[in-house]
N, C-alpha and C positions, 0 to 999 in steps of 0.2 A: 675273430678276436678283436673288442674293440681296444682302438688304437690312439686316440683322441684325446683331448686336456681332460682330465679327472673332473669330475662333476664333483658341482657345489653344493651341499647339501641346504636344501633352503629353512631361513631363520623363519622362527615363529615369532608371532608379534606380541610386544610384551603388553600387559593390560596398562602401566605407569606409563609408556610411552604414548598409546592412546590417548589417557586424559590429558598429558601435558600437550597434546596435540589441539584438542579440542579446547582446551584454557584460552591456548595462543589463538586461536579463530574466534573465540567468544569478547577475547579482549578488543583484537583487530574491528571485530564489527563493534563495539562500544563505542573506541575510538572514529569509526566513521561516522556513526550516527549521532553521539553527543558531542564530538570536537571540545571536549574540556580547555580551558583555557593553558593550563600545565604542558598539553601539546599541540601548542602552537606559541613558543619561545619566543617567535622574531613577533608578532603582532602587539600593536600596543595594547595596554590595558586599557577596561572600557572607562570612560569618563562619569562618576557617578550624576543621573540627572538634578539639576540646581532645582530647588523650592520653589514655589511663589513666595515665599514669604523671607526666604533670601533676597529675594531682586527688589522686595518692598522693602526690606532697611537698607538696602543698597541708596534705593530710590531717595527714602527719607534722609539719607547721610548727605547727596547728593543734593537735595532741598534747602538743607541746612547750610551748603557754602555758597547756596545762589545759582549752582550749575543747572541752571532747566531746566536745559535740553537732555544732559545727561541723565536727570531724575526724571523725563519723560519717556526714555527709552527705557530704562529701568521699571518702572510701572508699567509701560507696553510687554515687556517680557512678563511680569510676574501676573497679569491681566490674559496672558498668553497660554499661559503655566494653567491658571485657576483663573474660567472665566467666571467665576462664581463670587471670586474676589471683588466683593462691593466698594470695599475702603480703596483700593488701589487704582477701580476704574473711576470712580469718582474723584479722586487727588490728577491722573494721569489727565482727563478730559478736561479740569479745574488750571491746570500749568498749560496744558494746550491752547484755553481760551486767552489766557495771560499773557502768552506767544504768540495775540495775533492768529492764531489759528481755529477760529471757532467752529464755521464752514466745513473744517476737516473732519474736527470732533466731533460732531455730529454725522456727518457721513458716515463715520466710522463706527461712532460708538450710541450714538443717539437712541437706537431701540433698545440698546443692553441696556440705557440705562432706566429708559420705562419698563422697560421689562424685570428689573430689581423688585420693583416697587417699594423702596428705603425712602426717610425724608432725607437721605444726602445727594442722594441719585437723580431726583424731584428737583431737587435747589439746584444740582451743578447742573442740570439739563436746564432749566430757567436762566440761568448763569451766561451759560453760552449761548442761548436763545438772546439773552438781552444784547449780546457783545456783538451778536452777529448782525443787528439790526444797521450797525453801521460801515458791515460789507456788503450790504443786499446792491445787487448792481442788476443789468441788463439782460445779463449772460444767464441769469436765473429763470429769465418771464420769455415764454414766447408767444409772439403776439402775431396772430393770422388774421384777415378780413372772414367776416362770417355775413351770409344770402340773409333776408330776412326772411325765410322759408326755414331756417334751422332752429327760428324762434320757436318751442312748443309750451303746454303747460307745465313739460317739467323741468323747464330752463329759465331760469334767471339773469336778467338782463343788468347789469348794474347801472346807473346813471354815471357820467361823467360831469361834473357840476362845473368842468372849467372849459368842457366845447358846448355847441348850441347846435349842432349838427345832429343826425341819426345814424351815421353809420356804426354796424357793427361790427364788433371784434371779437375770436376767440381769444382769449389769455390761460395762459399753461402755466403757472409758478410750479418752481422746482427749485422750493427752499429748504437748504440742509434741514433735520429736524422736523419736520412739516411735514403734512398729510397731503398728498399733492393731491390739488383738484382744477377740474376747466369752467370756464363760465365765462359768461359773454360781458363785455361790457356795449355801452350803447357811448357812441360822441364821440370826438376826435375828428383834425384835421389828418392828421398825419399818425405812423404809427411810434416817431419818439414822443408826441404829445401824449398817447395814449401811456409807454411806458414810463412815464414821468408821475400821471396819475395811478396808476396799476403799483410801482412801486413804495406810493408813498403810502395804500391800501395796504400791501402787504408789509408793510412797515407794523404796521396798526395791529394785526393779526397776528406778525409775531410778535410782539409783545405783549397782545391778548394771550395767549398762548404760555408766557411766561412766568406772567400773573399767577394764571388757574394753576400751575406746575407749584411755583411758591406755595399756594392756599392749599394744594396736596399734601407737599411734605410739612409745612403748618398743622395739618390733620391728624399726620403721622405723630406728629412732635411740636406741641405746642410752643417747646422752651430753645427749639433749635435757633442758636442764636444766625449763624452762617445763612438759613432759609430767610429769616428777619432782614438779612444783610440785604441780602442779593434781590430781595421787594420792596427794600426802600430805593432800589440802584435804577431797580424799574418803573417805580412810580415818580424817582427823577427824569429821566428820558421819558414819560408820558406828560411829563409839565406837572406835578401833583405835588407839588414840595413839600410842603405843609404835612403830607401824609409819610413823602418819603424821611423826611426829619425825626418823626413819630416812629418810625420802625428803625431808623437808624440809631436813635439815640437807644431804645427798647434793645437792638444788636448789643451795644455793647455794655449796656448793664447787664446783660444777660451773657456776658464771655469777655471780660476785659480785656483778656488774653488774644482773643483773637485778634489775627493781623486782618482776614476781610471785614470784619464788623468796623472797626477803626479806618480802614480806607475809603471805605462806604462813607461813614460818614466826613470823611473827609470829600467825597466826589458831591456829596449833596450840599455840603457849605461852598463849594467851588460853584455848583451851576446856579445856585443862589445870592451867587458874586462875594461871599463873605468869604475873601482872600484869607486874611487873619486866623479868622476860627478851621479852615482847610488847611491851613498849612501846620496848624499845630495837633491836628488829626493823623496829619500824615508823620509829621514826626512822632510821634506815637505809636503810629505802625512802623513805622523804622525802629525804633526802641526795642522794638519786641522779636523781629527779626529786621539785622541791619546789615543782610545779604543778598537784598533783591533790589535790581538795579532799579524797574517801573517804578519801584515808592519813592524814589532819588528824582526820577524823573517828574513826576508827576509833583513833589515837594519843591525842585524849580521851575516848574512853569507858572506855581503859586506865588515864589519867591516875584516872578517878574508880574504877574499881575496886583502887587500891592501898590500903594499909593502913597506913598515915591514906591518904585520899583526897588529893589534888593538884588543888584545884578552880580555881586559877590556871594550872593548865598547861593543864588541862580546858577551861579556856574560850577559854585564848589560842587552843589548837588550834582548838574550834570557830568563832571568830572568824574565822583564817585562812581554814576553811573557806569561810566565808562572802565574806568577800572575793575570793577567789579564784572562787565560783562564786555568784555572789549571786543567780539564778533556779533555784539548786538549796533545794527544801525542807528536805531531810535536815539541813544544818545551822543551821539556824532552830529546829529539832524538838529538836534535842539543847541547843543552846545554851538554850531556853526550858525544858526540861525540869531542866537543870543547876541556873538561877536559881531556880525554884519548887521541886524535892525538895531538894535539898542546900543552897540557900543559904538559900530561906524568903522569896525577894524574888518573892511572887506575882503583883503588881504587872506587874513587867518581865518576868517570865515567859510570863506571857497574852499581853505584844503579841506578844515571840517567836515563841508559838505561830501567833498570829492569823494572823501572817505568813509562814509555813509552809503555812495552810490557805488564803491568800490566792494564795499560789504553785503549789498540791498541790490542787485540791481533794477529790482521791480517797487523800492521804495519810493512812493510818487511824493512826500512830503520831501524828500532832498530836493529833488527835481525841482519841486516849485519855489522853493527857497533858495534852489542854486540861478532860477530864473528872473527872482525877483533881483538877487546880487546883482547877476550881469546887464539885468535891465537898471539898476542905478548907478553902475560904471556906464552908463551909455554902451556896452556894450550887446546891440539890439539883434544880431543874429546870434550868439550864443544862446540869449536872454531867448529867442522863440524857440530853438532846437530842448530847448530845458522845458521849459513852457509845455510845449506841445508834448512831451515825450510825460510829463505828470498828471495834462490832462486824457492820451491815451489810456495811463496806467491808473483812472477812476478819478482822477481829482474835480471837483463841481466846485471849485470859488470861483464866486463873481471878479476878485480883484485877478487869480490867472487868467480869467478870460479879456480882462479890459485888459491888462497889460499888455497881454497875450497880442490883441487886438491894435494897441497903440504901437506895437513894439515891431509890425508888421508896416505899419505907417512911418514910424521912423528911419527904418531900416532902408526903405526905399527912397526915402527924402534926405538921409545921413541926416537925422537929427531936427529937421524942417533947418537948415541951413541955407545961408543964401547962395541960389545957385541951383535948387533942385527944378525941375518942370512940372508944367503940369500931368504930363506923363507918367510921370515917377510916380507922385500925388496920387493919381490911378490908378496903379499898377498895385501900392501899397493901401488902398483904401480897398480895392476888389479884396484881397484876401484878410484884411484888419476888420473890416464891419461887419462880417459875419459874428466875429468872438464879441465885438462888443457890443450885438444885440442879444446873444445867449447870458451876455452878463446882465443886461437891463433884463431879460427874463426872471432873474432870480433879484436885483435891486432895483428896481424903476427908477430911485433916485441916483442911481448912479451920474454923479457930475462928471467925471473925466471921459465916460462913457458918453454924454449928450457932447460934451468938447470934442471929442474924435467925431462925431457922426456932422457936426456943423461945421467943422475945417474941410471933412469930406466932401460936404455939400454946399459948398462956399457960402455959408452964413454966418 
């Protein structure tokens, strides 16, 4: 007899309990494999991706109160977004060159923009071609001795028309924009002689270069007033005035509106020395937008080259400058330089400066204006440590090298004061006559330069 707990009769399984089983495992794998946003509560929502064409009226908005730099990073975004965006890579590389930074622009953006093939892309790449002409430095060329066994029929030997020697040299340029190429030159004593000649070649080339770019997007669009502009800016810097006036004036009956056709011509009445007619070009372009600090600037440097000078217009302008862009250098530079040469207030001049190189530290135009200062306080080792630190950072004037040079002389004689040795005299002319024969390299007539070198040499 069984004895044991009562047996359990076993349940049948209901068909409703099944499907609801299989729902609940069908939903479970849903949830793992599409993770719907509804379950996952604590995560943020995703961020919808921004336009290009958001970050370009960001850009333009940005343009319109003067901010730059902001409307440069702006256009670098929307340029980011759609690299296809012509208007935005050509406005962005266009504030780039304006900032100084054309070398970049071109690194950066120089084949997008031939590779457009637009006449805007054409211009703005000629544009920064021409600006950059007057970064090209040393840093760009390099220069090796070359056997004259590496001469062949398929090598080109350039002449050097300023040595009389035969040695050869390889030369490497590796200029932003530029199709890099090697090639020999023939002459030269030394190899900064050669890169002295080498860079002033490649000077020439880019701005050959910048031309044909202009004559392209001219191809594209005859009526492009901006392409117009930016070939009269070039055929100024090649010495061609007369031509550049002809396309500048042609700029702006062709866009009165535009601020570079009006600046243009404003740059061409300026290296044409026609102070007058520059400065009422640039107020012009100020009229049309009157939130860019460079036209302020560039309007009092005019103001001080009139005849009497305008040192009140001079400074209002570089004031505005400043106001308008107050972590830009450039007008801190001019403003302090305005105060100390022209007004004689050295004083207020320095902190100008100060605060330029406080904003700039690689700006070599404070430097050499904070040199000149302390070199007419007699103050002759600040005046070299300023000096020296703007010719480091690219500066080539003849007057920072002779002061340069004298200020190395004085400094060790306090002043040629009575009381110094000949010792001193020595000691201060070893390291002073180097600068002030790099300055007679560039002005032979330099007089204070032959007066340091004859006190040196007691004549």
């Amino acid at each position: 007899m069984y004895l044991g707990p009562p047996r359990r009769e076993r349940k049948k399984s209901s068909p409703w309990r099944v499907l609801i089983l299989t729902i609940l495992i069908l939903f479970g794998v849903y949830i793992i494999t599409e993770q719907p946003q509804w379950a996952r509560p604590f995560e943020p929502t995703p961020t919808p991706t921004r336009t290009a064409e958001s970050y370009f009226f960001e850009a333009e908005e940005y343009y319109a109160e003067g901010s730059l730099d902001e409307a440069i990073a702006a256009y670098r975004q929307a340029v980011k977004v759609d690299p296809s965006d012509t208007t935005s890579l050509s406005r962005l590389v266009r504030l780039m060159v304006l900032r100084g930074r054309a070398a970049d622009a071109l690194r950066e953006y120089g084949q997008a923009l031939i590779e457009a093939e637009t006449a805007e892309t054409y211009a703005v790449k000629a544009f920064a071609l021409d600006w950059l002409v007057y970064d090209l430095s040393a840093d760009m060329v390099q220069v090796e001795k070359a056997e004259e066994g590496e001469v062949d029929d398929q090598v080109i030997a350039v002449p050097n028309p300023y040595a009389d020697d035969e040695t050869l040299w390889w030369v490497t340029p590796q200029i932003p924009g530029m199709a890099e190429e090697k090639y020999l030159v023939r002459g030269g004593v030394d190899e900064e002689q050669v890169l002295d000649f080498v860079l002033e070649r490649e000077r020439r080339s880019v701005l050959a270069e910048a031309e044909s770019l202009c004559k392209d997007a001219l191809r594209i669009n005859p009526d492009y007033a901006e392409a117009h502009a930016y070939l009269a800016e070039i055929y100024a810097d090649l010495g061609s005035w007369y031509d550049a006036l002809d396309e500048a004036e042609l700029a702006v009956s062709l866009n009165e509106r535009s601020v570079d056709a009006h600046r243009t011509l404003a740059y061409v009445y300026e290296v044409m020395g026609d102070y007058e007619s520059a400065v009422a070009e640039y107020e012009a372009a100020i009229a049309l937008h009157p939130r860019l600090s460079y036209l302020y600037n560039a309007a009092g440097r005019n103001y001080l080259a009139l005849y009497p000078p305008d040192y009140d217009r001079a400074i209002a302008n570089f004031e505005k400058a400043v106001e308008i862009s107050p972590n830009d250098a450039e007008g801190y530079d001019l403003l302090g330089w305005t105060y100390g040469f022209y007004k004689g207030e050295l004083d207020r001049a320095i902190i100008e400066l100060e605060r330029a190189i406080e904003l700039d530290p690689d700006y070599a135009s404070a430097y050499g204006h904070l040199g000149w200062l302390y070199y007419a306080k007699r103050n002759y080792e600040d005046a070299i440590v300023n000096f020296e630190r703007a010719v480091q950072l690219g500066a080539t004037s003849a007057e920072y090298y002779y002061e340069l040079g004298l200020a190395y002389i004085y400094a060790a004689t306090n002043g040629l004061a009575p009381g110094y040795s000949e010792e001193d005299l020595a000691r201060g002319c070893e390291k002073g006559l180097p600068w002030l024969d790099k300055a007679l390299d560039i002005d032979p007539y330099c007089q204070p330069c032959w007066d340091g070198i004859d006190l040196c040499t007691g004549k």
